[in-house]
KEDO-176170 format. One record per residue (C-alpha): residue number from 1; x, y, z; chain. Coordinates in nm, 4 decimals. Example, Ala and Ser with C-alpha at 12.3 -4.5 7.8 and 13.67 -1.06 7.14 Angstrom:
<recs>
<rec 1, <1.2300, -0.4500, 0.7800>, A>,
<rec 2, <1.3670, -0.1060, 0.7140>, A>,
</recs>
This chain:
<recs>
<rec 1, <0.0000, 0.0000, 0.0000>, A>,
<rec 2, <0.2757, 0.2483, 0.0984>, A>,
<rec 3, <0.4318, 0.1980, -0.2349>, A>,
<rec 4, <0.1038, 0.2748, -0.4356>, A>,
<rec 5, <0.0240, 0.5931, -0.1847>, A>,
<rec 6, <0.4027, 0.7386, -0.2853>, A>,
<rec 7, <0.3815, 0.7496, -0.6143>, A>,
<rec 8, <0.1272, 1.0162, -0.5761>, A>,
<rec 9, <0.4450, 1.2574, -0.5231>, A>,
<rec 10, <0.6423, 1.3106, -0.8073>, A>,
<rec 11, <0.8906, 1.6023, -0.8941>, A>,
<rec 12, <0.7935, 1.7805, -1.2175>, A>,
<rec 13, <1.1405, 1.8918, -1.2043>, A>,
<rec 14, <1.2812, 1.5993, -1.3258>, A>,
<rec 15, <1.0916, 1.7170, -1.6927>, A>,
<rec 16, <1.1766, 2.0697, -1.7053>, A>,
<rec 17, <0.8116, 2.1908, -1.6883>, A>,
<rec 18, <0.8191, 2.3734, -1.3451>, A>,
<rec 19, <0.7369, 2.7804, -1.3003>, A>,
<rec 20, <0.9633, 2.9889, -1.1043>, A>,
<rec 21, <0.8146, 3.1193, -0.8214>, A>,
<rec 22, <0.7547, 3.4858, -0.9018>, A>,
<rec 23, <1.0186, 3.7265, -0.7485>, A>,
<rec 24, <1.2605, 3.9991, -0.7609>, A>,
<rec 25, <1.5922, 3.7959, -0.6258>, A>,
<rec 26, <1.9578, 3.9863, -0.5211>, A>,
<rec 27, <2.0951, 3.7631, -0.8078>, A>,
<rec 28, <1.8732, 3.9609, -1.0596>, A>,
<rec 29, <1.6526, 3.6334, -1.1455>, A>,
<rec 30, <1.3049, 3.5671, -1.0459>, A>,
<rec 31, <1.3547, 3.2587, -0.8155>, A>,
<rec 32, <1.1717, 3.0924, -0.5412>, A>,
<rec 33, <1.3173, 3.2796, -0.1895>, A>,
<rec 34, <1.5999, 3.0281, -0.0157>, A>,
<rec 35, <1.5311, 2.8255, 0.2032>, A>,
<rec 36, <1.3847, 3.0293, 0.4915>, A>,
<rec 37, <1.4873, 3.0627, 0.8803>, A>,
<rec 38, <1.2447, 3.0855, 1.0844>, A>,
<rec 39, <1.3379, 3.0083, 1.4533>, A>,
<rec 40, <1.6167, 3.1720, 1.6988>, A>,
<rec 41, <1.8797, 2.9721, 1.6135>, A>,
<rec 42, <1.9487, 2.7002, 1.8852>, A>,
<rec 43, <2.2386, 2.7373, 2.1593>, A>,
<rec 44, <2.6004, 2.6653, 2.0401>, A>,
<rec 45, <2.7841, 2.3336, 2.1533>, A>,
<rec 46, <3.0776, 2.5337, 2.0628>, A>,
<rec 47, <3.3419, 2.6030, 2.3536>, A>,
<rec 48, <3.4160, 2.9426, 2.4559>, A>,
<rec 49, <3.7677, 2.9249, 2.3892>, A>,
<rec 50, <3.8386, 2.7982, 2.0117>, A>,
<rec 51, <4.2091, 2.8209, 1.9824>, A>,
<rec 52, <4.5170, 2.9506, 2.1738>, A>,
<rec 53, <4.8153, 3.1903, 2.0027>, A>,
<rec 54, <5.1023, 3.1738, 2.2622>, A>,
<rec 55, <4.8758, 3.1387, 2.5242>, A>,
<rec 56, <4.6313, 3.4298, 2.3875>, A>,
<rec 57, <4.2745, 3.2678, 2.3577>, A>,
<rec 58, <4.0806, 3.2800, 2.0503>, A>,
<rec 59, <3.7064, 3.3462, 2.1249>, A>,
<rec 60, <3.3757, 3.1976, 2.0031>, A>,
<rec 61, <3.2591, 3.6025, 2.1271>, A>,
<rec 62, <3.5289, 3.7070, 1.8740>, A>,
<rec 63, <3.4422, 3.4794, 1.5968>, A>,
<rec 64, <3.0486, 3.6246, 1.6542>, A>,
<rec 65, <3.1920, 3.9570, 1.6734>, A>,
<rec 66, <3.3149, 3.9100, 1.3437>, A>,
<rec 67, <3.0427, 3.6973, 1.1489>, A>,
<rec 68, <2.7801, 3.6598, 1.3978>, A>,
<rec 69, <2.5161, 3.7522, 1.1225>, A>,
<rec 70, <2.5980, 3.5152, 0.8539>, A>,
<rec 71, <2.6384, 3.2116, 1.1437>, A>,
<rec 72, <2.2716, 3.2955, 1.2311>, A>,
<rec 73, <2.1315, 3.2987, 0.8503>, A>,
<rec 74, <2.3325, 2.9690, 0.8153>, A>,
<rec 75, <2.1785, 2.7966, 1.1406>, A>,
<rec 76, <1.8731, 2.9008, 1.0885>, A>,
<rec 77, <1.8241, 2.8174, 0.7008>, A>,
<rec 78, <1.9656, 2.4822, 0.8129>, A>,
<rec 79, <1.6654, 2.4432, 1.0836>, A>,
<rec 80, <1.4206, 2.5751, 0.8292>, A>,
<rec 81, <1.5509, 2.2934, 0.5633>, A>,
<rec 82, <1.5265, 2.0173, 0.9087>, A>,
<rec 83, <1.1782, 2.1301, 0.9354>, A>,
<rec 84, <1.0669, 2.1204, 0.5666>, A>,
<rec 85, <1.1809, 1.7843, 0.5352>, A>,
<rec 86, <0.9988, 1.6531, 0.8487>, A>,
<rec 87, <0.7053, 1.8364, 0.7701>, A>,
<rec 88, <0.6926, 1.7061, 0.4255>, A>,
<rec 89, <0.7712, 1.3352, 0.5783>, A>,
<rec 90, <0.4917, 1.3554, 0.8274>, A>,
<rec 91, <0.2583, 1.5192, 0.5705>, A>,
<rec 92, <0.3369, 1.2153, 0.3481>, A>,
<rec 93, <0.2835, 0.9251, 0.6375>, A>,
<rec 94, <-0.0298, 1.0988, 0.7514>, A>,
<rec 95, <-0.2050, 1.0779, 0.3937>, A>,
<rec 96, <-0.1150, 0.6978, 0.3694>, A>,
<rec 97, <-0.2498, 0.6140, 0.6787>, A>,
<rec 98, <-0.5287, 0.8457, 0.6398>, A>,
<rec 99, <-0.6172, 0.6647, 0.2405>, A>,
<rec 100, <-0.4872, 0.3124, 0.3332>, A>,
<rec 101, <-0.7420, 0.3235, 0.6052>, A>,
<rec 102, <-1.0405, 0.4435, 0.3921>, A>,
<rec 103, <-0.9536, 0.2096, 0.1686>, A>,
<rec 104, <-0.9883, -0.0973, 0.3545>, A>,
<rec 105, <-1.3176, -0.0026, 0.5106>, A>,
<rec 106, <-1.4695, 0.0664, 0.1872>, A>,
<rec 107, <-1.3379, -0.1834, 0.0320>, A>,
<rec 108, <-1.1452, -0.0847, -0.2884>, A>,
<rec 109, <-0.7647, -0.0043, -0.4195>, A>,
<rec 110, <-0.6206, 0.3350, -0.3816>, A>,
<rec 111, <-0.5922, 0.3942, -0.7551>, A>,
<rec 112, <-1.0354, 0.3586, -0.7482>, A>,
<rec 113, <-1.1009, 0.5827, -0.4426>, A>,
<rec 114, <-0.8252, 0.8564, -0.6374>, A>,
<rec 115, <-0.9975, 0.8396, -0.9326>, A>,
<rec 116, <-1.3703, 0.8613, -0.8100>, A>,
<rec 117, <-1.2165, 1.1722, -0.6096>, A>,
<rec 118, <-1.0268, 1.2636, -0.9522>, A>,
<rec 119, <-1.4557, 1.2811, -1.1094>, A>,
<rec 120, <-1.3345, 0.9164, -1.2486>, A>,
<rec 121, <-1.0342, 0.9400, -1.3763>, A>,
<rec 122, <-0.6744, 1.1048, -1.3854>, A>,
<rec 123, <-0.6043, 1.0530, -1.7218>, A>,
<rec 124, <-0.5647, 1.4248, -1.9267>, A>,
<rec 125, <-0.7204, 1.3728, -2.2547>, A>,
<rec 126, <-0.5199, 1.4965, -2.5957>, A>,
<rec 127, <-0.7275, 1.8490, -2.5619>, A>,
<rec 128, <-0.5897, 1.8850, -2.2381>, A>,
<rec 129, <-0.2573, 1.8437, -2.3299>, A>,
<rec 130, <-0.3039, 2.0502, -2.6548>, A>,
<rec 131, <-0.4411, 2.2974, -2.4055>, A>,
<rec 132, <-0.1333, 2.2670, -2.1386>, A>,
<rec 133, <0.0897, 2.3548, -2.4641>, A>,
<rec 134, <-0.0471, 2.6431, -2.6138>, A>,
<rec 135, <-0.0706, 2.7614, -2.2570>, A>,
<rec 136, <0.3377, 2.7200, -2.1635>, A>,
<rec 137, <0.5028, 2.7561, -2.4826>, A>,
<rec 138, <0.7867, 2.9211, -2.2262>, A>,
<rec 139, <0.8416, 2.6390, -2.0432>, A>,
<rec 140, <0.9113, 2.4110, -2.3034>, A>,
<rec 141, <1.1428, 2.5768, -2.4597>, A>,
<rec 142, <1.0413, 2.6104, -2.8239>, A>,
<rec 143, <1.0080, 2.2318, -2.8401>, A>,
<rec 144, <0.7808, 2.0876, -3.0477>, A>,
<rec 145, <0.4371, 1.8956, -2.8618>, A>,
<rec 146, <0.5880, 1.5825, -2.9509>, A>,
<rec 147, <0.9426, 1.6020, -2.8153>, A>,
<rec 148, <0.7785, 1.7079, -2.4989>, A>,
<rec 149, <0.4257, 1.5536, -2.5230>, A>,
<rec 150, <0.4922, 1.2034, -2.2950>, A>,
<rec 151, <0.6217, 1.4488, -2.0039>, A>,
<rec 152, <0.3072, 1.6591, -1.9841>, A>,
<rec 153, <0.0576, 1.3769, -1.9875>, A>,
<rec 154, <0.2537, 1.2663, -1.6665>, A>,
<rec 155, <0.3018, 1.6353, -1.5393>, A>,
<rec 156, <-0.1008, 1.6821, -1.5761>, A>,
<rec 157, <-0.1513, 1.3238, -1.4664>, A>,
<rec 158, <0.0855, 1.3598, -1.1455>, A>,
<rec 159, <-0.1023, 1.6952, -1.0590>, A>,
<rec 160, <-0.4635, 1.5434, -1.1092>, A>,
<rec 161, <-0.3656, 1.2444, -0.8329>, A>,
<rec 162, <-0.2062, 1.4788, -0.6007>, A>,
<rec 163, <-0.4923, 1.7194, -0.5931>, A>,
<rec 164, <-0.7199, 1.4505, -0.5482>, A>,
<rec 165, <-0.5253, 1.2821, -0.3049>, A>,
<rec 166, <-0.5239, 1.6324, -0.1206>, A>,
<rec 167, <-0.8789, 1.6719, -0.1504>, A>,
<rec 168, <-0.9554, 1.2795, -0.0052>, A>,
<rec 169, <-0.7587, 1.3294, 0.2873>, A>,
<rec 170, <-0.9009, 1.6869, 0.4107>, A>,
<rec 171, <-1.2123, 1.5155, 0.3713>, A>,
<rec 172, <-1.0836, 1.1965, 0.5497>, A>,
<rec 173, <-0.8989, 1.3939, 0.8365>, A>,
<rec 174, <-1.1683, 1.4595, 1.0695>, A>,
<rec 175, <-1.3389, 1.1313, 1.0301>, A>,
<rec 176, <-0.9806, 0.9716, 1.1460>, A>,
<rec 177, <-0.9094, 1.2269, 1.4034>, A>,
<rec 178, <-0.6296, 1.3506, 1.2177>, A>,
<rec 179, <-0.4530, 1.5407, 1.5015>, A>,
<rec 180, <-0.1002, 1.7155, 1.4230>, A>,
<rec 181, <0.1168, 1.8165, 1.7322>, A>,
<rec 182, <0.4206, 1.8659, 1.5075>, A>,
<rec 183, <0.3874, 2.2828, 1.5154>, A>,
<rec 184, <0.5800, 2.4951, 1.2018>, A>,
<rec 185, <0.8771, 2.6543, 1.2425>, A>,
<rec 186, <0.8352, 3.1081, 1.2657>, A>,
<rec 187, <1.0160, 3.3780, 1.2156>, A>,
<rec 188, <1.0199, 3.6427, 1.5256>, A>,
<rec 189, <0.9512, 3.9738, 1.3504>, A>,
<rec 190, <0.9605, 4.2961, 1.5067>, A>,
<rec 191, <0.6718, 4.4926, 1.3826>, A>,
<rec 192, <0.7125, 4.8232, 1.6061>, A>,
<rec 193, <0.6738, 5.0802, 1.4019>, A>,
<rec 194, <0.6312, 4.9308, 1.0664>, A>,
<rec 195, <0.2930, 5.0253, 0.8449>, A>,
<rec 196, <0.0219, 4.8378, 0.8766>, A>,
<rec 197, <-0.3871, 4.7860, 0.7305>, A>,
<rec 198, <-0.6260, 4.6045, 0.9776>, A>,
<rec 199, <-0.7288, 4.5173, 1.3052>, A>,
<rec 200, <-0.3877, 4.5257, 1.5378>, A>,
<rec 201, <-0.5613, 4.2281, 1.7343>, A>,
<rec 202, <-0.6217, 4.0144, 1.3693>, A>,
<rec 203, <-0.5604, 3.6872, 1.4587>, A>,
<rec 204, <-0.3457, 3.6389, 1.1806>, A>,
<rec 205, <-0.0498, 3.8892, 1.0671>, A>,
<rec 206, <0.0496, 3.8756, 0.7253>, A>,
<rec 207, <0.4065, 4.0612, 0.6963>, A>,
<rec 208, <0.5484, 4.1457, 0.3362>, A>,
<rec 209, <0.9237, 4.2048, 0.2962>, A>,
<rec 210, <0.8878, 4.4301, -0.0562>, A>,
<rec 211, <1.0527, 4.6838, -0.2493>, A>,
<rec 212, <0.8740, 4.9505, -0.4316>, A>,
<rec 213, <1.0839, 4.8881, -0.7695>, A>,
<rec 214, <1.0209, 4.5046, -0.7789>, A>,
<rec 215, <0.7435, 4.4072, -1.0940>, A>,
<rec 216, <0.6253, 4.1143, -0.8845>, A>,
<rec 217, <0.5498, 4.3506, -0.5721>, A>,
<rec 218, <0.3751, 4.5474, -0.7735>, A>,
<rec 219, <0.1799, 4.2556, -0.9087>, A>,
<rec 220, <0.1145, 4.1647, -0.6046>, A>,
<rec 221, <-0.0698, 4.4765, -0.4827>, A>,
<rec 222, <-0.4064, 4.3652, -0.5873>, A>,
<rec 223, <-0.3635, 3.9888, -0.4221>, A>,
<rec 224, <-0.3310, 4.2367, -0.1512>, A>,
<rec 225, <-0.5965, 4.4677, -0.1733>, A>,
<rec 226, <-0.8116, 4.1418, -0.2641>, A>,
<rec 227, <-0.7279, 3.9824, 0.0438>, A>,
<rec 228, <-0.8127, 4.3411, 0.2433>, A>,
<rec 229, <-1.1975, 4.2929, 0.1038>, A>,
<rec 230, <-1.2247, 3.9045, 0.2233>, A>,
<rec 231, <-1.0231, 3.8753, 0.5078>, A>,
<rec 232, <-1.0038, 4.2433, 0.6705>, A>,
<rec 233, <-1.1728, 4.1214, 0.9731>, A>,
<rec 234, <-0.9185, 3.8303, 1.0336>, A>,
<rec 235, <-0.5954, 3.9412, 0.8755>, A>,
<rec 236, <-0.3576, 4.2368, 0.9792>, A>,
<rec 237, <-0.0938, 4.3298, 0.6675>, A>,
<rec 238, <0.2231, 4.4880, 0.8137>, A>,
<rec 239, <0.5183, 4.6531, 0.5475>, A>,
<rec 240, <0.8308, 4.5969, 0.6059>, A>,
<rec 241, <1.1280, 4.7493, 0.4255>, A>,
<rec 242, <1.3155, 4.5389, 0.1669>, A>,
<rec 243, <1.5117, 4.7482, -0.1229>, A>,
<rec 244, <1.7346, 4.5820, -0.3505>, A>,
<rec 245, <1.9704, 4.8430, -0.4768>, A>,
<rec 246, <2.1442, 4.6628, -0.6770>, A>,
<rec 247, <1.8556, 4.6043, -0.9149>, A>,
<rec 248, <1.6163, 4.8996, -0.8357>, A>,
<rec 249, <1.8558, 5.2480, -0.8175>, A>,
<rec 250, <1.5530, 5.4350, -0.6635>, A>,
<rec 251, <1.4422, 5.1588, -0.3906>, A>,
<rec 252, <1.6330, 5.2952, -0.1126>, A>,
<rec 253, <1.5096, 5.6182, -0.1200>, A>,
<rec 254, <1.1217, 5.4974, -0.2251>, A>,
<rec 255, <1.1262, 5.3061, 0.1275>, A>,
<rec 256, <1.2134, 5.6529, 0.2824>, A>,
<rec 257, <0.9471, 5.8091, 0.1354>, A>,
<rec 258, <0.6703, 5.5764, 0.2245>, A>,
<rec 259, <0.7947, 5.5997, 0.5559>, A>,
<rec 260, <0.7765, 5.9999, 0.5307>, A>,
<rec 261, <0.4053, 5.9429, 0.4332>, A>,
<rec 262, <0.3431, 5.7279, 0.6852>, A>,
<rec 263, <0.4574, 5.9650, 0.9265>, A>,
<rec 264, <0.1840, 6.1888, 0.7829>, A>,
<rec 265, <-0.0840, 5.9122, 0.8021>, A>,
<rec 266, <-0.0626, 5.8641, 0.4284>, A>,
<rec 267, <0.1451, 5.5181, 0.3922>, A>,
<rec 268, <-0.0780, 5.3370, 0.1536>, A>,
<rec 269, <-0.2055, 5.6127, -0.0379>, A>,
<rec 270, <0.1683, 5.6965, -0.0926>, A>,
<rec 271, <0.2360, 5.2674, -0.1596>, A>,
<rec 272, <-0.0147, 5.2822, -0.4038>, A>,
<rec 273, <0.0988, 5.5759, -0.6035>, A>,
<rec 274, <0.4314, 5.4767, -0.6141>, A>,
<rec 275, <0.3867, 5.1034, -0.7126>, A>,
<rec 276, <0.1365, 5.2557, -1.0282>, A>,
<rec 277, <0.3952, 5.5055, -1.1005>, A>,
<rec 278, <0.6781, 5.2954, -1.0923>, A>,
<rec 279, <0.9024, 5.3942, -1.3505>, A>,
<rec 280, <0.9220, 5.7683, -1.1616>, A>,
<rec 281, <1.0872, 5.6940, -0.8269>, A>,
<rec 282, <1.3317, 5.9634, -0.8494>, A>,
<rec 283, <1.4068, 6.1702, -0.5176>, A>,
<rec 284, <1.2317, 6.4694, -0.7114>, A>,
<rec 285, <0.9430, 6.2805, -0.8350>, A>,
<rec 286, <0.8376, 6.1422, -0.4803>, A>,
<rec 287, <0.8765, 6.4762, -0.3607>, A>,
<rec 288, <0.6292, 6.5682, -0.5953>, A>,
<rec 289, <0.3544, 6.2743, -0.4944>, A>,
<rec 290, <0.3741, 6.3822, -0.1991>, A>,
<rec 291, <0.2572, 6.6894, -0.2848>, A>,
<rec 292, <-0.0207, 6.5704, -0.5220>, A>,
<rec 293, <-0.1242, 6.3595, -0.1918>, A>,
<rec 294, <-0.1375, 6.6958, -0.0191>, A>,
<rec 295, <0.0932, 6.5870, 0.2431>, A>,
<rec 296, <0.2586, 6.9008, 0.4165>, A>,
<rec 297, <0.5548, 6.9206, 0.1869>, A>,
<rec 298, <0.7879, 7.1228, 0.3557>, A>,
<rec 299, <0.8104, 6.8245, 0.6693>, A>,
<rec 300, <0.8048, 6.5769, 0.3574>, A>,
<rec 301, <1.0698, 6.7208, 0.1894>, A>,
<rec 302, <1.2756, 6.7383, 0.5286>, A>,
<rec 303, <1.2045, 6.3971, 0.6090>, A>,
<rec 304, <1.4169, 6.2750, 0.2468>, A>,
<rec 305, <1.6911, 6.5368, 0.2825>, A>,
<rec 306, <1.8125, 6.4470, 0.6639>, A>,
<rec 307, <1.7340, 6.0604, 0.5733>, A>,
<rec 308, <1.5063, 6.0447, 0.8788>, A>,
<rec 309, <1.4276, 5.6728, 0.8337>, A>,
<rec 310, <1.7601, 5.5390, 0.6864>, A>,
<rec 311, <1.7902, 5.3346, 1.0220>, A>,
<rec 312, <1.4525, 5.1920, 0.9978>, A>,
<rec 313, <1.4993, 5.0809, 0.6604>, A>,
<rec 314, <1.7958, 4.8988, 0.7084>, A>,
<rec 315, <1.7022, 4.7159, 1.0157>, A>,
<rec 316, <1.3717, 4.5887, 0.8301>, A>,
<rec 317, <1.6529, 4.5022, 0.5448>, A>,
<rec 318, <1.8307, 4.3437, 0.8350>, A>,
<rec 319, <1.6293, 4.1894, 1.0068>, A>,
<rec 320, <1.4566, 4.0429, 0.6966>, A>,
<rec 321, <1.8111, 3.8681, 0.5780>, A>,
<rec 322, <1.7957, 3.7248, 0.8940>, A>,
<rec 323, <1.4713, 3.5803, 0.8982>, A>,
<rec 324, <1.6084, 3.3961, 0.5319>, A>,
<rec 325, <1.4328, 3.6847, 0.2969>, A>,
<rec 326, <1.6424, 3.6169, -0.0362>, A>,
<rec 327, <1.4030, 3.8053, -0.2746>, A>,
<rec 328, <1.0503, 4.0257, -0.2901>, A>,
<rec 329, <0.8169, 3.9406, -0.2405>, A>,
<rec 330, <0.8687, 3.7872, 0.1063>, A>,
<rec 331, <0.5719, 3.6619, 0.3050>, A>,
<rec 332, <0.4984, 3.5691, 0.6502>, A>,
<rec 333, <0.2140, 3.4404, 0.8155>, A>,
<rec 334, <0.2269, 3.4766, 1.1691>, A>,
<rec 335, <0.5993, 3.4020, 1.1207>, A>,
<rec 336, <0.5551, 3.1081, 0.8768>, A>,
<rec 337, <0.7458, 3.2098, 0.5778>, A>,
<rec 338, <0.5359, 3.1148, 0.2325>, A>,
<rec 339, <0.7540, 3.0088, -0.0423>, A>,
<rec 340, <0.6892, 3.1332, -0.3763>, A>,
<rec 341, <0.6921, 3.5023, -0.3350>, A>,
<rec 342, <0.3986, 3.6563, -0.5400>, A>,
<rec 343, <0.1813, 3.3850, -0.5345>, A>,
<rec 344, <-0.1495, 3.3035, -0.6191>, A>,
<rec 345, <-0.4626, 3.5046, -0.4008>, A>,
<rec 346, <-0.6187, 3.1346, -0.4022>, A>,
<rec 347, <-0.2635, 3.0058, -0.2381>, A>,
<rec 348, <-0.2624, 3.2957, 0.0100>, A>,
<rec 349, <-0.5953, 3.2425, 0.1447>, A>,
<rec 350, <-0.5541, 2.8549, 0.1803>, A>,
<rec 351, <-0.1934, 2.9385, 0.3740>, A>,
<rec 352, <-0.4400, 3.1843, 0.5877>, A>,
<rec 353, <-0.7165, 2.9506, 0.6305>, A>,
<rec 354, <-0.4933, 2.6883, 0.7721>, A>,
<rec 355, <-0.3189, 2.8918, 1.0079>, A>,
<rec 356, <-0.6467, 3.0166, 1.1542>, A>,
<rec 357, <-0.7479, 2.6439, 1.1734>, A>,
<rec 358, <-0.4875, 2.6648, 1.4653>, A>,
<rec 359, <-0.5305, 2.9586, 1.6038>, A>,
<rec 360, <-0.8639, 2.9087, 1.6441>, A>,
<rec 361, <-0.8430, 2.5563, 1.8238>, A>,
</recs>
């Protein structure tokens, strides 16, 4: 049975067909973020003293002193990989107990109960191949539908068995007493300060790492704004600070200025404008939103010149390197990173959902 119930997971990698994950990376690419930490990272079994120099001791304090940061990023983005592959263990032992068990009682194979949930079958038909196709010319390259045809039937077939897989087991879980006490790893985040849209006491906080020059942030604004309409009640969306200078020129100084306008109560009217009008970030062109905002220019204007929130800015950049942030944008769900960076509204809200699933217990 065990055998069966695994080969319902299958890496599309292995055929070249997989999206990126939608992102503006440091490396220039749009890539999936790294692997994310999200813990403190645990307590060093290091000793104190590392090494001795004619009798002058070398320091694990120095050693911190010196690369403290980039141990932390490395510890933690080792615990984040520990947990991913436990999660994704346990995730994969609880669905074959969960089907192997509704199997027996009702009496059939696995492949029958998949394929009733499947609406009777897995199979894609030659339409919906056709169909995959003309819809990802990109990902295949150029190549012809028959150099590539045998990969997608198993690409749409592998998808088809995992989603119904998926769907049997949420069904099945509370008729088994599904009960997870494995908890995920999160990221400690400190808010203070940062903008912010909904109730402070939300029982979920959604935190986005983003840059104001990134495509895929601004894509991402109306997943946002759709998510403010469904879930305002239940869902608090903090800002936080994440230019990449090294891509977007005018970044640095686009954070500044939505921190300017949030001093002045005008932080998403000021997000919005800039992500629309995101080809003029220059220092004079945000000076003049600001006025077209009717902010009170002359403390706007002083707020960019003496680089009043420089510090903020790089402590959210900070801080966000250290919580694994490799790209924009980054998400968090009360601390759980989401991989993926712009994804899907449809994603989001599932990712939500479950979370409140625990918070609510």
């Amino acid at each position: 049975m065990r055998e069966v119930v695994l080969r319902i997971r299958f890496s599309v990698a292995t055929v070249g067909l997989m999206l990126a994950a939608a992102g503006c990376a440091k490396d220039g690419n749009a890539t999936q973020q790294a692997e994310t930490p999200a813990a403190t990272p645990s307590t060093s079994t290091e000793p104190n003293v590392l090494a001795t120099v004619a009798g002058e001791e070398v320091t694990m304090a120095e050693v911190r002193a010196a690369v403290g940061d980039q141990l932390d990023q490395l510890e933690m983005r080792y615990l984040r990989q520990r947990h991913k592959a436990i999660e994704g263990t346990l995730d994969r032992l609880v669905r074959d107990k969960v089907l192997a068990a509704e199997a027996k009682k009702v009496g059939k194979g696995l492949d029958q109960l998949i394929n009733e949930a499947a609406g009777g079958s897995v199979e894609p038909t030659p339409a919906d191949v056709q169909a995959w196709y003309n819809q990802n010319l990109g990902r295949v390259g150029g190549r012809p539908l028959a150099q590539v045809e045998s990969q997608i039937i198993d690409l749409l077939r592998t998808e088809r068995r995992n989603a119904a897989a998926q769907a049997l087991q949420e069904r099945l879980h509370k008729e088994y007493d599904v009960a997870y006490n494995y908890q995920p790893l999160r990221a400690t985040l400190n808010n203070e300060g940062a903008p912010s849209a909904g109730d402070a006491n939300a029982p979920i906080t959604l935190v986005e790492f983003s840059d104001f020059q990134c495509p895929y942030c601004r894509g991402f604004v109306s997943t946002l704004d759709r998510l403010k309409e469904t879930h305002g009640k239940q869902v608090r969306i903090v800002y936080r600070q994440y230019p990449i200078p090294s891509l977007h020129p005018n970044a640095i100084k686009a954070a500044e200025a939505s921190l300017c306008a949030n001093d002045q109560g005008k932080f998403w009217e000021m997000h919005d404008l800039m992500f629309n009008e995101q080809d003029r970030l220059t220092v004079s062109e945000l000076k003049e939103k600001a006025g077209r905002l009717k902010m009170n220019k002359s403390k706007f204007d002083t707020c960019m010149d003496n680089g009043r929130f420089v510090e903020q800015v790089q402590n959210d950049m900070k801080e966000g390197q250290l919580a694994g942030v490799a790209g924009t944008p980054a998400l968090f769900i009360n601390g759980i990173p989401v991989d993926g960076g712009a994804v899907t509204y449809e994603t989001l809200v599932k990712l939500i959902e479950k979370e409140l699933a625990r918070v609510q217990k």
